[in-house]
N, C-alpha and C positions, 0 to 999 in steps of 0.2 A: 304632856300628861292628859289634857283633855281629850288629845288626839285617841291616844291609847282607851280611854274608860269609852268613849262613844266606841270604838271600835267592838272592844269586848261585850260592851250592850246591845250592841246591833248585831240580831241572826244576818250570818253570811255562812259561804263554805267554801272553801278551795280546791275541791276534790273535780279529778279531771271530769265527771259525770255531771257535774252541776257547770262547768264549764260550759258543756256542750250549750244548753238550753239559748245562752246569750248568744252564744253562735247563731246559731240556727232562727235565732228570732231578729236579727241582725239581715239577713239571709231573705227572709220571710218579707221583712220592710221592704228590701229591695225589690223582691216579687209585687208588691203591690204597688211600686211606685213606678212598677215597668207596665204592668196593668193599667193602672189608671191613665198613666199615659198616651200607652199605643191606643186606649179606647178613644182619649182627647183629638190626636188626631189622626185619627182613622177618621172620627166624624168635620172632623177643619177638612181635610182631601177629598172627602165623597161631598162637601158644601163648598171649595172650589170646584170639583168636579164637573158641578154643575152650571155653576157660571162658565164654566170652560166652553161646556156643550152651547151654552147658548151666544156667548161672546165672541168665540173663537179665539182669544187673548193668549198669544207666545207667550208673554211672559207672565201671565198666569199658569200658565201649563208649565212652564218650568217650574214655577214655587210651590205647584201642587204634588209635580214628582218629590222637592225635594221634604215635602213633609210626608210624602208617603215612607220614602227611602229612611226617613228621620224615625216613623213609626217601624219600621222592618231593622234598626239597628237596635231594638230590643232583643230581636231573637238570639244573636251568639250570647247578650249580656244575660238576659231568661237561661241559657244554657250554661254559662259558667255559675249561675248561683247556685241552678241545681247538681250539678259537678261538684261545687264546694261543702254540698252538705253529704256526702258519702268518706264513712269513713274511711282512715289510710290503711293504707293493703303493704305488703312485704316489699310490694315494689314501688309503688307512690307512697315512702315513709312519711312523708311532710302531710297526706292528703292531697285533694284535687281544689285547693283556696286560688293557687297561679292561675288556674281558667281564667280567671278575673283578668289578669292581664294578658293574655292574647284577646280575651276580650276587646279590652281598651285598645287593642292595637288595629282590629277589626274594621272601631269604631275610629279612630283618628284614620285607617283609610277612607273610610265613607266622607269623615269629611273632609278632606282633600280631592275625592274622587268629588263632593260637593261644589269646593272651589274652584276644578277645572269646568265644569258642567257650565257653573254661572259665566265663569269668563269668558267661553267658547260660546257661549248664546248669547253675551253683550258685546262680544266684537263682531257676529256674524249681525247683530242688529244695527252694529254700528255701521256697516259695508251696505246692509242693505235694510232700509228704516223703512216701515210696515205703519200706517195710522191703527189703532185700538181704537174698535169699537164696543158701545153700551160701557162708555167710560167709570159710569156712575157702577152700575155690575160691581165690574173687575174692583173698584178700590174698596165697594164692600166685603168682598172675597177677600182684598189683600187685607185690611183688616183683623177680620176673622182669621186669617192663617197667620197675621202677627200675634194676636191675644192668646190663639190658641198654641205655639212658639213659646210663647215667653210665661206663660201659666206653667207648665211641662216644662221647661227649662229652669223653673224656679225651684218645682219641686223634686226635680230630679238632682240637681244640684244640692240642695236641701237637704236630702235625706242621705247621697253619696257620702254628704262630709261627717254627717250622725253616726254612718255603719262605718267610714272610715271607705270608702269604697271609690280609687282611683279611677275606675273606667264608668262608674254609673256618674260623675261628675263631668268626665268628659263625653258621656253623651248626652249630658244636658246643658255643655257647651255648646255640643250640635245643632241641640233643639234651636237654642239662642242666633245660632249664625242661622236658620233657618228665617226666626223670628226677622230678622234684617233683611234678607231676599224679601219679606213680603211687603216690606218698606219699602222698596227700593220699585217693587210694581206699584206701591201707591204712588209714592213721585214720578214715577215716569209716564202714569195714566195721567197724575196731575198736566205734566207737558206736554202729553197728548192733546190732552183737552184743552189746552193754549195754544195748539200749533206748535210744538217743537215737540219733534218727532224722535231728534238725538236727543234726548231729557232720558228717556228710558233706556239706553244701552251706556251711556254717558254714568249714569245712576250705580247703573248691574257691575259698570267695573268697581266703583267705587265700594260699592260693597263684596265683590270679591275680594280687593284688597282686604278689607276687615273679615271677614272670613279665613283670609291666610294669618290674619294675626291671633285669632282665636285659635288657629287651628295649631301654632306655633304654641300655646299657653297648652294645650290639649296634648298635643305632642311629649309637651319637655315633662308634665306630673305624668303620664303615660309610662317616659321611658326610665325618668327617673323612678318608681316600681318596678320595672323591669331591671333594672340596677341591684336592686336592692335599697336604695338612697331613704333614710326616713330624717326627718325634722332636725338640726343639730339641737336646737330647744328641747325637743323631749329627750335627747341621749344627756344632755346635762342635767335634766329634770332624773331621769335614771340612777345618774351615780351618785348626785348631792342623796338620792333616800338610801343606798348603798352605805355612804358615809356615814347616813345616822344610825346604822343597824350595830349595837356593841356586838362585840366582837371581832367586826369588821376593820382592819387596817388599812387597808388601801387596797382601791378599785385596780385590778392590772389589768383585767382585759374586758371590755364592752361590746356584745353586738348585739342589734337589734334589725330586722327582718319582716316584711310583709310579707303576709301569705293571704292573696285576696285581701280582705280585707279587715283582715286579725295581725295580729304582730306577737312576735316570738322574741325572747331574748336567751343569750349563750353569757355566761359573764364570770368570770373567774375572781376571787378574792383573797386577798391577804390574813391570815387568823396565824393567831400564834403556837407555833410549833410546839408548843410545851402540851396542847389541850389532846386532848383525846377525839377517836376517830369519831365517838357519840357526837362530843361537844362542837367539834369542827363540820358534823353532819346539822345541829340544831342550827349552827350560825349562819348554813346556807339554806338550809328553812326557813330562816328568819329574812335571807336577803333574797331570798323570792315572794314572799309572806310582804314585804315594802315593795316591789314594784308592782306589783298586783294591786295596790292599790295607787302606786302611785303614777303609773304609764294606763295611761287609756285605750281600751282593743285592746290590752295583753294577757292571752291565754294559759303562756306556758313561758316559762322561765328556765333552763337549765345552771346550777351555778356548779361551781367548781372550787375547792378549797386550797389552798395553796399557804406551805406553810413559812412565818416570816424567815427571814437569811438570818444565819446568827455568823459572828466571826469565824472565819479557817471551814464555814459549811461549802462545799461544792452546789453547783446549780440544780437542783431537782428534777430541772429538764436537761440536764445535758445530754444524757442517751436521745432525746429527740430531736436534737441541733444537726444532725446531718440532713433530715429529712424534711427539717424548715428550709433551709438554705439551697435546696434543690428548686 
């Protein structure tokens, strides 16, 4: 009850126009988290850069590519936001939200193309072990490209999980596995500067390993949006508010669906046959009118009414039983 009077007191609206706005400012966060980013290290690579220049540091030069490469897997994910804020056309019914996941998928090659890079420049150092010089340099550099890594990792991640947004998360997984390559030149400038020469390529595998495990975390919420796959917690959270909507008899069919980074639901209901086309229309007003508030990111709700079975009734779907079973 109290749920209801705060509801009724508090201006809202459900109308797909006022929809939009959350979308699109959903959208917007993202744009500015991609900005502040690529701006973060744009300036960590042009401030290894230049220790590069002046140390001549391999494995500085590697960790500097991979923050650059780190800042340039902004641009398909910049691309699929602004993709996702154009409305849907005759032909992209759904709209352009899925950019997001080819996105993410862009972005989990980069970092695997990330992972091979590192590996293939820690065994070639391993074969062939180089002293680093202006040792003090390089670990400030490496530093600097961890903090600047893991700031931009925080907040990309951060904000991914606020808009609901699977590939801006996994590119700030990226940032993070970056973050660790610049570790991995601190310790191994460390063992430079001790005389052990294998500390640094010794280091770089060990952090490619962690790099593939990241990237295996990156991968599997990637592909799982690419699925379709959402939370079983929220599909349960879905039909317990289902359940409490009167009218309602029982949930028969639930789907729920990412699109970018919004979520959609199809969901079919039990009402009693005796009610009218009105009443059996209000009850799926009603049981859209509960997930809307009660599923988070959910924009659009389709319900479906279905009437209960009464004794000696035949299946209401049976004309469409051949063309399930195909």
């Amino acid at each position: 009850m109290l749920h209801r009077l705060r509801h009724l007191l508090t201006p809202h609206s459900h109308e797909t126009a006022d929809k939009v706005d959350p979308a699109l400012e959903s959208s917007a966060r993202g744009m500015r988290a991609l900005w502040v980013s690529l701006a973060v290290l744009g300036v960590t690579a042009l401030a290894q850069a230049a220790v590069v220049a002046v140390s001549g540091s391999v494995a500085l030069l590697g960790d500097t590519v991979h923050n650059a490469a780190d800042a340039l897997t902004a641009v398909p994910l910049g691309i699929a936001f602004v993709l996702g804020r154009r409305a849907a056309t005759r032909r992209f019914t759904y709209g352009y939200g899925r950019a997001e996941d080819l996105a993410g998928i862009v972005i989990v090659l980069t970092i695997a193309a990330s992972a091979l890079f590192a590996g293939w420049t820690a065994v070639e150092r391993l074969l062939d072990p180089r002293p680093v010089a202006h040792v003090g340099a390089v670990a400030v550099a490496a530093l600097v490209g961890f903090a600047g890594n893991e700031w931009v990792a925080r907040h990309r991640i951060r904000v991914g999980r606020e808009i609901g947004s699977a590939a801006l998360v996994a590119d700030g997984l990226h940032a993070r596995t970056d973050g660790f390559t610049s570790l991995a030149v601190l310790v191994g400038a460390g063992g430079s500067a001790l005389g052990w020469q294998l500390a640094d390529p010794l280091v770089g595998l060990a952090i490619t390993a962690a790099i593939a495990l990241v990237l295996r975390d990156a991968a599997r919420e990637v592909f799982r949006r690419v699925m379709d796959a959402v939370d079983p917690a929220l599909t349960e959270r879905a039909e317990q508010a289902l359940r409490e909507v009167p009218g309602v008899r029982e949930v028969a069919e639930l789907r729920l669906r990412w699109i970018g980074h919004r979520l959609r639901a199809e969901v079919a209901v039990v009402v009693d046959g005796e009610v009218t086309v009105r009443q059996a229309h209000a009850v799926a007003v009603d049981a859209e009118h509960a997930l809307l508030h009660a599923v988070p990111r959910l924009t659009a709700a389709l319900v479906h009414a279905d009437p209960a079975p009464v004794p000696g009734e035949g299946d209401p779907h049976l004309a469409l039983a051949h063309h399930l079973t195909a």
